[in-house]
N, C-alpha and C positions, 0 to 999 in steps of 0.2 A: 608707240610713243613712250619715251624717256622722260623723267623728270630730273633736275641735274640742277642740287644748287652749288653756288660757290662758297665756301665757307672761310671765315679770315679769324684772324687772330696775331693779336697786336699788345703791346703794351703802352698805355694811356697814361699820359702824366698831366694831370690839372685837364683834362679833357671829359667835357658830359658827352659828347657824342661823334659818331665822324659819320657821315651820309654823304651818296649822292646825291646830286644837285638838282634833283627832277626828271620830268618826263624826257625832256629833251639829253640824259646825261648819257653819256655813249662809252657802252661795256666793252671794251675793247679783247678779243678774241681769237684764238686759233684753233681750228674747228681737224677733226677726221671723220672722215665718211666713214658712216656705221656697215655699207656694203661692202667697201673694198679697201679700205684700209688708207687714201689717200689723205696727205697732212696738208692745210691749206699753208702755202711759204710765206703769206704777206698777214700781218694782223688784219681783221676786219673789226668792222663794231654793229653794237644791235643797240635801237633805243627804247621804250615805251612809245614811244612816237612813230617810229614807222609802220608800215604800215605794208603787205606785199600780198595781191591774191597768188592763193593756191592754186596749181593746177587742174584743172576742171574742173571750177567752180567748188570749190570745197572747202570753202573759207577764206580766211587772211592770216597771215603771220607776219610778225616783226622781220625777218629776214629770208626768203628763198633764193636757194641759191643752188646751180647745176651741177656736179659733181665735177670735176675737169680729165679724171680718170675714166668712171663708168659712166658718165651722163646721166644720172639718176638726180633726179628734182628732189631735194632736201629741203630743210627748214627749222627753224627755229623760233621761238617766242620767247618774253618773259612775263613770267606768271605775278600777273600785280600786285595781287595780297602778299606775295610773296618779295616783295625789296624793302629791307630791315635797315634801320642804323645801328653800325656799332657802338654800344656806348659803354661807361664807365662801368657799370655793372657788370660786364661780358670783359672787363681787363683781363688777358691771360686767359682768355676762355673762347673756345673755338665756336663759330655763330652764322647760321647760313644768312647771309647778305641779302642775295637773287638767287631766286628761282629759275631755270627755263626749262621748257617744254619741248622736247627736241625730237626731231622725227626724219630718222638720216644723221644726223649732225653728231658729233659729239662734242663739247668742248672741252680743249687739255690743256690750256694753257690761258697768260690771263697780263693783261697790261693796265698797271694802275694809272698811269698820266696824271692828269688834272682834270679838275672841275669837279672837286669834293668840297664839302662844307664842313667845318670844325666848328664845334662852340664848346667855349671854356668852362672849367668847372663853376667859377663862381657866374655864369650866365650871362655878364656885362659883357663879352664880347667875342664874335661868332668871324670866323674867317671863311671867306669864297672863293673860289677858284683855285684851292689848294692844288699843288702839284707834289703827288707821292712816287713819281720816279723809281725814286733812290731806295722805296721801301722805308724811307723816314721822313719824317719833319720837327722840324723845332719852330719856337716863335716866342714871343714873349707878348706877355699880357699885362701891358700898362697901367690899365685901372685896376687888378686885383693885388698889381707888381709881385706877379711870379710866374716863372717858366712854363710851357705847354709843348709839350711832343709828342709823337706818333713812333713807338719804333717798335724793335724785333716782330719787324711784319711779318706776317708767311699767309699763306692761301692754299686749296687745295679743293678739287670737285669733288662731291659727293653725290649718291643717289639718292633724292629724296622718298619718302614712303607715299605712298597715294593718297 
């Protein structure tokens, strides 16, 4: 078993934090099998919330899934103490997000979408269902009356330590 968190790094303007959105928030992913080298073609997603037994009884994991080259039963989890928000503090500074647990799986790649939560520096006001596409956002914040964005995103998997 692998540990593998995702680590981001951003530049925060008038921003205290950027978070997903809870248990239900879906990490969207593209996995390679650790035995043979095979790249999943489609994104999939993993949530806190799922939920999948393992093969012969041997627990549960957030996602199992079969290899489609070697047929080898993989799997993955996220490690709950381990999903952080980025915040203002961590501007320009690289910060592992999510943890997962990975057994089989590896993941290389990573889709931001939507359904993050933003709140503004001065704390009157918190935006939902954020959509980071583009690797950015802008917005403006009317009761502080000053500008909020998200940019020069980047990500990148690391191995975490035990």
């Amino acid at each position: 078993m692998v540990k593998i968190g995702l680590e981001f790094k951003a530049c925060l303007e008038n921003v205290k934090s950027l978070r997903s959105s809870g248990k239900d928030f879906r990490w969207f992913l593209k996995f390679r099998c650790s035995n043979c080298g095979e790249v999943t073609a489609n994104w999939q997603y993993v949530t806190e919330e799922m939920s999948a037994d393992l093969k012969g009884g041997r627990g549960q994991a957030n996602l199992v899934e079969k290899c489609k080259m070697c047929a080898r039963d993989n799997s993955i989890s996220i490690i709950e103490d381990r999903v952080q928000p980025y915040t203002s503090e961590d501007h320009l500074k690289s910060k592992v997000v999510v943890g997962f647990e990975c057994r089989g799986l590896e993941p290389i790649d990573f889709d931001l979408r939507s359904g993050w939560e933003v709140e503004s520096n001065s704390s009157t006001k918190s935006f939902s269902d954020v959509d980071l596409k583009d690797h950015e956002w802008y917005e403006y914040d009317d009761i502080a009356n000053e500008s909020i964005s998200i940019t020069e995103f980047t990500f990148k998997f690391v191995k975490l330590k035990k």
